[in-house]
N, C-alpha and C positions, 0 to 999 in steps of 0.2 A: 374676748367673747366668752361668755359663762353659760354654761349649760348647768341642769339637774339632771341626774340619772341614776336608775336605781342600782344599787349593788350589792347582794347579798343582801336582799329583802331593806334594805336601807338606803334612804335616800341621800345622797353624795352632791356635791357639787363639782364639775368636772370644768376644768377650764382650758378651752382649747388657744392656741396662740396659732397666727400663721407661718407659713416658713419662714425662715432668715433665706437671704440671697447669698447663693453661693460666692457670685461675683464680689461682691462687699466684703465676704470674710477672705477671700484672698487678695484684696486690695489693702485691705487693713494688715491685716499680716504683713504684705512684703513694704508699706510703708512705716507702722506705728505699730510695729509686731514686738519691737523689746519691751512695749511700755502693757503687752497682753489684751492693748484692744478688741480686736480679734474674737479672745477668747468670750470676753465680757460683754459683746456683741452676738457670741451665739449660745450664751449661757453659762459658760464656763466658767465661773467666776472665782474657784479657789484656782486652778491655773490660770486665768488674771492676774491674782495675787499675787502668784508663787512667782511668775513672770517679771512683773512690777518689783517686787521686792530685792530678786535678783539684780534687774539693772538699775534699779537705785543703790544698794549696797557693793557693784562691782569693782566700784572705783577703790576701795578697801582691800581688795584681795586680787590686783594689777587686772582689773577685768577680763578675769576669764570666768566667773560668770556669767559676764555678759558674751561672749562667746559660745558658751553651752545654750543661753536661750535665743540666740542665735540659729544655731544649728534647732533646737529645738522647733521656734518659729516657721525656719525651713521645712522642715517637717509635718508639722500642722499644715504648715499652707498645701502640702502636694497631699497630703494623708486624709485629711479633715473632712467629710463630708455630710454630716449633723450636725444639728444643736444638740446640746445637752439633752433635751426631752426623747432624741433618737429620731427628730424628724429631719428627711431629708429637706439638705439644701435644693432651694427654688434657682431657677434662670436656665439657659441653654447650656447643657453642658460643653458643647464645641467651644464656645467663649470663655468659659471660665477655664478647660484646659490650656486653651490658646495660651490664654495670660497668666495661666501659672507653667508654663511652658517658658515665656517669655520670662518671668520672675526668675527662675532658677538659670535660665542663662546670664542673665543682668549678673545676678547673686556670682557664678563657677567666672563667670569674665573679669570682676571686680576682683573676685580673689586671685585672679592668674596674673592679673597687671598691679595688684600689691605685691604679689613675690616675684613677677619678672622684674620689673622696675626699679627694685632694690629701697621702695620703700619704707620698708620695716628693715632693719638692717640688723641681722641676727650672728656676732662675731664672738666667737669662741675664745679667751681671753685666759691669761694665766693668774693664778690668786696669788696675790702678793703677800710677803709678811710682813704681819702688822708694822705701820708706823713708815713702810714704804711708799713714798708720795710716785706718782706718775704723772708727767705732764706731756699732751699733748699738742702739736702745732697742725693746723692744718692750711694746706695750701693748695690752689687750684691751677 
C-alpha cells in the first residue's frame, strides 16, 4: 500500500507495509533458520545473507560456522520481535511464546541426548611422530 504525504513542505511517497507474523518468523527460524529465512521474511536481508553464506561455506571450516548461526538463529528466534522497518510482529503473543518455548526445549533436549548418548564422540588422543602408523581394531 502507497501513500503520499507531505514532508518538510515536499511531497514524499511513503509506503506502508503490514505486519510480518510473529508466529512465521519463529517457525521459520527453528525450521530453515541456518539458510536466514527468517530473516528475509521479516526484512533482514543482509543477516539473510550473512546467515546463508555462513552455512554454505561451513563445511570448509569443520562447521563451526554453522554452529555460531545456530546459536545465533536461537537467539533471533527468542529475541526478535520486528521487522526490519521496527514494526511490531502481528498474532497473539501467548502462542508465539508457547512455540518458542517449545523451540528451545526441542533445541537444549537435542543437544543433551547428543552429549549424553555419546554421539559425537570427543577423545583426547596422543600426537604421534611422524611416519608412526596406528591401527585400530574394534570389537563388540
Amino acid at each position: 500500500m502507497m501513500k503520499t504525504a507531505e514532508i518538510n513542505g515536499k511531497e514524499r511517497v511513503v509506503i506502508e507495509t503490514s505486519p510480518k507474523s510473529g508466529l512465521w518468523y519463529v517457525v521459520l527460524a527453528w525450521f530453515v533458520g541456518v539458510l536466514g529465512i527468517h530473516n528475509f521474511y521479516a526484512g533482514y536481508f543482509i543477516r539473510g545473507l550473512v546467515q546463508l553464506i555462513l552455512t554454505a561455506i561451513s563445511w570448509m571450516f569443520g562447521f563451526i560456522p554453522l554452529l555460531v548461526v545456530i546459536a545465533w538463529v536461537f537467539l533471533d528466534m527468542l529475541f526478535v520481535s520486528r521487522d526490519a522497518q521496527g514494526i511490531p510482529f502481528k498474532g497473539d503473543i501467548g502462542v508465539v511464546t508457547v512455540v518458542k518455548i517449545i523451540a528451545a526445549f526441542w533445541l537444549l533436549g537435542n543437544m543433551y541426548y547428543i552429549y549424553s548418548s555419546g554421539v559425537v564422540i570427543i577423545d583426547s588422543a596422543e600426537i604421534l611422530p611422524s611416519g608412526q602408523e596406528v591401527s585400530v581394531e574394534m570389537t563388540e
